[in-house]
C-alpha positions in Angstrom: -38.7 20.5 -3.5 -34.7 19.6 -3.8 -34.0 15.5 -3.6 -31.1 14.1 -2.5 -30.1 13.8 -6.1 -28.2 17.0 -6.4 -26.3 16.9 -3.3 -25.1 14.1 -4.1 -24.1 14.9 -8.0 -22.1 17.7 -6.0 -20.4 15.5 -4.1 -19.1 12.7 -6.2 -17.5 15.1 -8.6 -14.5 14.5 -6.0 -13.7 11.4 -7.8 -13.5 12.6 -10.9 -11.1 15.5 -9.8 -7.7 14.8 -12.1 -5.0 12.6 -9.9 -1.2 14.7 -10.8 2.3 13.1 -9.9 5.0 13.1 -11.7 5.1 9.8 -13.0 1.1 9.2 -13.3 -1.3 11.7 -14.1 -4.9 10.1 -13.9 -8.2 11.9 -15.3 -9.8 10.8 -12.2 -9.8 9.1 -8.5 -11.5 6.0 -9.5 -9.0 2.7 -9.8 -10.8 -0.7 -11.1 -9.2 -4.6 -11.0 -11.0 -6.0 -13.8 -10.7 -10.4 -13.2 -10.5 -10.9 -17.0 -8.2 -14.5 -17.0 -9.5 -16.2 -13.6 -11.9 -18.1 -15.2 -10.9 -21.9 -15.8 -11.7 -21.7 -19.0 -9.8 -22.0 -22.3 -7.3 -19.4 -22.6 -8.7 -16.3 -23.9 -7.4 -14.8 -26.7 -5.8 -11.5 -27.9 -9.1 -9.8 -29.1 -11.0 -10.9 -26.6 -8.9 -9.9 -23.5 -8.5 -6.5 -25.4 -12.1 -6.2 -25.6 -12.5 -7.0 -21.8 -10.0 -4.5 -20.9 -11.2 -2.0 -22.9 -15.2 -2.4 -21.5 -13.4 -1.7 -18.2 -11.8 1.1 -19.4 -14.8 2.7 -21.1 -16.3 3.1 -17.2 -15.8 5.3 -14.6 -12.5 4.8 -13.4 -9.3 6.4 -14.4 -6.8 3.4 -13.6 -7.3 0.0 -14.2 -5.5 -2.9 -12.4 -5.1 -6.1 -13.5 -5.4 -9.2 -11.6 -2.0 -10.9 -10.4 0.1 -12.1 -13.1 2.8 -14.4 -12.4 6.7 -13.3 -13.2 8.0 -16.1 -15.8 9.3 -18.8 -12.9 8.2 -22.0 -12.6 6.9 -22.1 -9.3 4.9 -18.6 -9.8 1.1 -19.3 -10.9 -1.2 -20.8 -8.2 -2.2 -23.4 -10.3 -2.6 -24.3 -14.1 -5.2 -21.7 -14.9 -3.4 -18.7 -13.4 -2.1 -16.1 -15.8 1.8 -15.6 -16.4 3.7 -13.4 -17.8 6.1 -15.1 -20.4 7.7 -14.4 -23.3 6.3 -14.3 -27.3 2.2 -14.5 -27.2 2.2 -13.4 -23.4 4.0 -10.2 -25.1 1.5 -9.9 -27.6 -1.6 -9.9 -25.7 -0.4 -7.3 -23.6 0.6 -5.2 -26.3 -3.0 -5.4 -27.5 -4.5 -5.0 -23.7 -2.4 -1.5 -23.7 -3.4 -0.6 -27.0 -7.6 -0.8 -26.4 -6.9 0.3 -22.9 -5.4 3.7 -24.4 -8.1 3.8 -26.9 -10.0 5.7 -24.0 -8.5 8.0 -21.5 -7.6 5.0 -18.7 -4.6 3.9 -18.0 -3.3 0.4 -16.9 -0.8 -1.0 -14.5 0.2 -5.1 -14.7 0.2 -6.2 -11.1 3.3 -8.7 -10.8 3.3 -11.6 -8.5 4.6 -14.8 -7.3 2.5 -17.5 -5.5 5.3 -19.1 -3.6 4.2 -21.6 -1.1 0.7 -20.9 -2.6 1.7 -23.1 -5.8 0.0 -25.9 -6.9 1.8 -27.7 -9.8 4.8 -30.1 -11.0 7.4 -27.7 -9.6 7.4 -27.9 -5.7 6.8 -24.7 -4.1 9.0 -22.4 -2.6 9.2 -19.8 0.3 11.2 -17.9 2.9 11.0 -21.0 5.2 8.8 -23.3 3.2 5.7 -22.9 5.5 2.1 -22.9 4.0 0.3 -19.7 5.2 -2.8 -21.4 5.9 -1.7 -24.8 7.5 1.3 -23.3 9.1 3.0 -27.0 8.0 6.6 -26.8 6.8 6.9 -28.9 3.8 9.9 -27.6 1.7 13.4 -26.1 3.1 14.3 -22.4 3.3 14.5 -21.0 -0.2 18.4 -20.2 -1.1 19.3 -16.9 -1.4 20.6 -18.3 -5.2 16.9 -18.6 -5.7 16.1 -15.7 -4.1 18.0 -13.9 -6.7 16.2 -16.0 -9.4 13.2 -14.6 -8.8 14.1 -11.1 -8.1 15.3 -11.0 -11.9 12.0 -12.9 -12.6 10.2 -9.9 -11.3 13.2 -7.4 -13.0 12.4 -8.8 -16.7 8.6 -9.3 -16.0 8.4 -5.5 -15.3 10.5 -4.3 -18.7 8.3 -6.5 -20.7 5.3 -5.0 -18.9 6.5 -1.3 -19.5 7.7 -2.9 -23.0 3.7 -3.5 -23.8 2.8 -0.5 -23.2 1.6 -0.3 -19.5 1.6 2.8 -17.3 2.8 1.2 -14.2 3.5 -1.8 -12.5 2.6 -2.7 -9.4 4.7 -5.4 -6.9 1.7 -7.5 -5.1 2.8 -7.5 -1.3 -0.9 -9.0 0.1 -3.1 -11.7 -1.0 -0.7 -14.4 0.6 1.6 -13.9 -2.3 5.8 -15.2 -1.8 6.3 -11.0 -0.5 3.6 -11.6 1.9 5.0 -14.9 2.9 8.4 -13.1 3.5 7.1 -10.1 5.4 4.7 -12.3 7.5 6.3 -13.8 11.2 4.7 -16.7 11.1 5.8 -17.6 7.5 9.3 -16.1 7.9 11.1 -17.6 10.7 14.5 -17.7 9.1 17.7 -16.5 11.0 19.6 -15.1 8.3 19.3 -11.3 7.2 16.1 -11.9 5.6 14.3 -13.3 8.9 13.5 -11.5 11.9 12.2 -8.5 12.7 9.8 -6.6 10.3 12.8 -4.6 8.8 15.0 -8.0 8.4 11.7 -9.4 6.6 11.3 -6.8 4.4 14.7 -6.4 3.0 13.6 -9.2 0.3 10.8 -7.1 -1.1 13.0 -4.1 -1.5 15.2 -6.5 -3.4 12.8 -7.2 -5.7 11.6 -3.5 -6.1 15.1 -2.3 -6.5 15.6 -5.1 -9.1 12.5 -3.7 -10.6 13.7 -0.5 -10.6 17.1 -1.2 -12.6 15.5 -2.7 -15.5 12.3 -0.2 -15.3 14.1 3.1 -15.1 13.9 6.0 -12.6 10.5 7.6 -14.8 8.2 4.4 -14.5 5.9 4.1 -11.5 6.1 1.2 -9.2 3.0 1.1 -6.6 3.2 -1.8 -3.7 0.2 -3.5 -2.5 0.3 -4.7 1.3 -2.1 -5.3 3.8 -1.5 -4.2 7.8 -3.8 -7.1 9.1 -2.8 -10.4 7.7 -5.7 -13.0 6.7 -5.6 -15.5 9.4 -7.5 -16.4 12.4 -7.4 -14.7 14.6 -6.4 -11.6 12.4 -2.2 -10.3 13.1 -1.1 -6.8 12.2 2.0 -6.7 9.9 3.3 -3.7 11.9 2.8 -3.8 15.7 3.3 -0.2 15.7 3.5 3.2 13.7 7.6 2.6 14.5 7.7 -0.3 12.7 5.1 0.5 10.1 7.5 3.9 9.6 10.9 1.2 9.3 9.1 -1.1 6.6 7.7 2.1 4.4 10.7 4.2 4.4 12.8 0.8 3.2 10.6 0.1 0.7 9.9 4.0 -0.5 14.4 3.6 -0.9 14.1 0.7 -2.6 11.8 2.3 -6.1 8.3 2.5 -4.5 6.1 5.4 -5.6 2.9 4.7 -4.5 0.9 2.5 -2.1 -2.3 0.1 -2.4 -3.5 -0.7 1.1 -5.8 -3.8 1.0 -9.8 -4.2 1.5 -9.1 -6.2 4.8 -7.7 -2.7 6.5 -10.6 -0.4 5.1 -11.9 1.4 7.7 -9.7 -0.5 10.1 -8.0 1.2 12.8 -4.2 0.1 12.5 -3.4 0.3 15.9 -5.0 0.2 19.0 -6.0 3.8 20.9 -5.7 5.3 17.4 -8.6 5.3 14.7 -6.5 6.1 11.8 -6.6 3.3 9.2 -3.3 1.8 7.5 -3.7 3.9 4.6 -3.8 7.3 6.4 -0.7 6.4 8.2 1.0 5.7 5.0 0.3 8.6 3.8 1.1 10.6 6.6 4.1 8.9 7.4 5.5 8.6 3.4 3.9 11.9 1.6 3.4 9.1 -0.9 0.2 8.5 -3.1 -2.5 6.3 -2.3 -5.0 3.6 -3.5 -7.1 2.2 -1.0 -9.2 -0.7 -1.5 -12.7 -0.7 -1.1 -15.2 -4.2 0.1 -18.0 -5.1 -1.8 -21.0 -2.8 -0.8 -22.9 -5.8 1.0 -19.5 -5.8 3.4 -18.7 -2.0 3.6 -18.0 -0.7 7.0 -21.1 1.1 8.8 -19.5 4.5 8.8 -20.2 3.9 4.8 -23.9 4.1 5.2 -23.9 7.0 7.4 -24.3 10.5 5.6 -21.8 13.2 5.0 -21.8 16.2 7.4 -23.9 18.7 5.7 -25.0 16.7 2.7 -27.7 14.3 1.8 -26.0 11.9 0.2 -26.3 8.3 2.0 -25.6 5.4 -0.6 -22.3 3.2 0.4 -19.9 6.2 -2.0 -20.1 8.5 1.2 -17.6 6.8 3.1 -15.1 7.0 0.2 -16.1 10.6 -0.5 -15.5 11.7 3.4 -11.6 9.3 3.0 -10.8 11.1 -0.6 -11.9 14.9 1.3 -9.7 14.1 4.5 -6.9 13.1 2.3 -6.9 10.1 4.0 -5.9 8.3 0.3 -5.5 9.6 -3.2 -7.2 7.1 -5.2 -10.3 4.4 -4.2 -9.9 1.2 -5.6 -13.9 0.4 -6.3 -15.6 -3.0 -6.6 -17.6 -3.1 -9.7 -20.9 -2.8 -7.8 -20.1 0.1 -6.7 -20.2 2.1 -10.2 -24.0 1.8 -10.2 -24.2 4.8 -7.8 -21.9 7.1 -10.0 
């Protein structure tokens, strides 16, 4: 008597399929974000972050990418125990990260970000229009485009050094209420210069920063960009109002360096607009011809559709969903919580 078992061997071999672009070639579909320096601990050291990395690596997943790490300004990390990239051992620990990483057949991309008004520290924080996401309180002036520029080449050098260590790719965070975020979001951008605005106005900082990226990186290195089309806030906003917009803010971005995009968990499964069940990641790929990650929830908060099973197959565990998204070429590459590499 057959048991589900084999059907469903069958089926996952889709995310071990090889990934091919022409600045990335992956052995696989599978993309992991290990959380190796969030712990408030003592800071970890070379061999021990290398060993981290490389336990990652040794899985099932054919990219790995790494927690936000700062660009070297002072207003960048969260708060004290946030990880930065700076110069001398910052450069070193990398250097070893990449090595162990490449010990295996994974490859590794630094994800580069700035906390903006999210920063908690000596230096006061900083942001499009100085207005805390959450609160919605404006406690600091507009940032000045002379700062603006500041970080930009933050970013710029951040990204050299990360390509410098050895990694594969980099990739600009856009989502996670980071200073991008801040500036693409209406409610946290309500400047009325060139950079405030409509959703094009607002994104015309990130694409400085990617092209500024881009300079220092060279036209061979990937850049992926991680957004999110519904914002974290209550009650949830969409980024985009509609596919026009959407369209306006990819193809800038996609002219400023961007190679490939990571839609966030919160629009897994989401439609992105309404009278249309397409989520956020189809439509980028549909609308760019661009490469995709798209981030998966934990298993206990997957969409229903992911216990459901495939047409024709008896595989039912919470990897259907991402098996049906990978075979409609609704995304290129699933971003996977830990949890879920039990069922590989």
């Amino acid at each position: 008597m057959k048991t589900p078992l084999f059907p469903a061997i069958r089926e996952t071999e889709i995310l071990f399929r090889p990934f091919i672009h022409r600045k990335l070639e992956l052995h696989g579909r599978v993309v992991l974000t290990p959380q190796v320096f969030s712990s408030p601990t003592a800071s970890i050291t070379n061999a021990h972050a290398a060993l981290q990395f490389r336990r990652h690596a040794e899985s099932e997943s054919a990219l790995l990418i790494t927690e936000s790490i700062a660009v070297g300004d002072s207003a960048a990390t969260k708060n004290e125990h946030s990880p930065q990239f700076r110069g001398g051992s910052t450069v070193r620990t990398w250097k070893a990260i990449c090595r162990a990483v490449h010990t295996t057949p994974c490859k590794i991309a630094i994800k580069l970000s700035h906390a903006g008004m999210l920063h908690e520290g000596e230096t006061a924080p900083t942001g499009p229009s100085g207005i805390l996401p959450d609160s919605q309180e404006q406690i600091t002036a507009p940032m000045e485009r002379s700062r603006m520029a500041e970080i930009a080449n933050a970013y710029a050098k951040a990204a050299e050094a990360a390509k410098f260590c050895g990694a594969d790719a980099v990739e600009i965070e856009g989502n996670n209420g980071s200073l991008i975020e801040q500036f693409l979001r209406v409610d946290t951008n309500i400047r009325t210069d060139e950079y405030g605005g409509d959703l094009a106005r607002r994104t015309r900082y990130a694409c400085e920063i990617i092209h500024a990226v881009r300079k220092k990186v060279g036209s061979k290195f990937p850049i992926i960009f991680s957004f999110t089309q519904w914002i974290d806030k209550q009650p949830p906003a969409r980024l985009a109002e509609d596919a026009y917009h959407l369209e306006t803010m990819l193809h800038m971005l996609c002219q400023a360096g961007v190679d490939i995009f990571h839609c966030s968990a919160h629009d897994h499964a989401r439609p992105a607009f309404e009278g249309n069940a397409l989520p956020v990641a189809a439509w980028v790929r549909m609308l760019t011809h661009k490469p995709i990650i798209t981030d998966v929830p934990e298993s206990n908060s997957a969409p229903e559709p992911a216990r459901h099973h495939i047409s024709g197959s008896a595989l039912t565990h919470p990897l259907a969903h991402i098996i049906r998204i990978l075979r409609a070429e609704e995304t290129d590459l699933v971003s996977l919580p830990r949890d879920f590499l039990r069922f590989l």
